[in-house]
N, C-alpha and C positions, 0 to 999 in steps of 0.2 A: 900264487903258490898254493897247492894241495898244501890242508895241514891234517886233515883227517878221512881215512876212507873209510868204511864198514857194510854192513849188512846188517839192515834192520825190519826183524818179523812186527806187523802191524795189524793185530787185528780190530775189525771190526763189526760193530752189533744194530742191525737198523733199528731205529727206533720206531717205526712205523708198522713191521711186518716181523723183527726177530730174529731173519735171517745173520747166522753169523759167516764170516769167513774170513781169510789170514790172508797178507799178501807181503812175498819180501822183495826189501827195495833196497838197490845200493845208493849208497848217500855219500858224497863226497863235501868237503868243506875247505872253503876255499878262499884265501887272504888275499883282497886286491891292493893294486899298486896306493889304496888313500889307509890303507887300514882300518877296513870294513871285511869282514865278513860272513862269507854265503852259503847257503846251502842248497847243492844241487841231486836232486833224486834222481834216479832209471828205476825203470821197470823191465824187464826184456829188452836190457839195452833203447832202452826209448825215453828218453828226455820227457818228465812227467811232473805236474806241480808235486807239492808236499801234500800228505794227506792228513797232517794235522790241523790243518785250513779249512775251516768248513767249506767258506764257498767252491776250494780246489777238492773237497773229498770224491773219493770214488763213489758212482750210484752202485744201487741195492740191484743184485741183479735179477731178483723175484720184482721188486715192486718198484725200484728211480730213484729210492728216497736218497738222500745224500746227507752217509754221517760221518763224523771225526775218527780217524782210528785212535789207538791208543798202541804204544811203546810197549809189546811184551816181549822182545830179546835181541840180542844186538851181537854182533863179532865184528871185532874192530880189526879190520885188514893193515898189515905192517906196510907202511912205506920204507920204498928202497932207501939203500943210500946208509948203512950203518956199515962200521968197518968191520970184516971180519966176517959178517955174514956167507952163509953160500950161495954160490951161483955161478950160470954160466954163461959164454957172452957167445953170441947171437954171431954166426959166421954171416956176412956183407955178400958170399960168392951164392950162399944156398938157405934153404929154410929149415927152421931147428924145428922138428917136430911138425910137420904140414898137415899131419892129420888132423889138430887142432882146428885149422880149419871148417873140415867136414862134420866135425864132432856136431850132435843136436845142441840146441842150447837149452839150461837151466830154466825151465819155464817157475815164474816169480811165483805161480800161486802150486804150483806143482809138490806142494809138502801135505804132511796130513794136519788138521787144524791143531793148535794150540789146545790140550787141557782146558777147560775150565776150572776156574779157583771157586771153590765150594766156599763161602762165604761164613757158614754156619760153623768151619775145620778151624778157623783164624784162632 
């Protein structure tokens, strides 16, 4: 069972070469049938490790290097399923809104970078 969905902005900083950049990923968390659980990332809808894993980080794309990102913001997407809420239910004869479809998709690194936190402002 989904117990948590979100979006979460990850930037990171190479260690090697400086390069920074941002990438969001949706993260879903998820209760299996023993009472463990998991967390599974996308990227552009593509099934991708965690990038807080060193060995799963994304490489530098000036230089290879592979570093940790780090947690800078997050929106936690509501799960269905509350009474009261709105909503509309999906006709079985036709499609609710098809141009959904065709729509581009939300390219994950497609925002502008995160601020930097001036260290010296704290």
């Amino acid at each position: 069972m989904i117990t948590e969905l979100a979006v979460e902005r990850v930037a990171f900083t190479c260690g090697a070469c400086g390069h920074r950049w941002s990438v969001d990923y949706d993260v879903q968390r998820y209760l299996d049938g023993h009472g463990d659980e998991w967390e599974y990332f996308h990227r552009d809808n593509t099934v991708v490790p965690s990038p807080y894993v060193p060995e799963n980080a994304p490489a530098c794309a000036r230089c290879g290097h592979r570093e940790t990102g780090r947690l800078v913001a997050r929106r936690p997407v509501p799960l269905p399923g509350v009474a009261g809420e709105p909503r509309i239910r999906v006709p079985a004869h036709a499609l609710l809104r098809p141009e959904r479809h065709l729509a581009p998709l939300l390219r994950s690194d497609g925002h502008p970078q995160p601020a930097r936190a001036d260290p010296a402002v704290s």
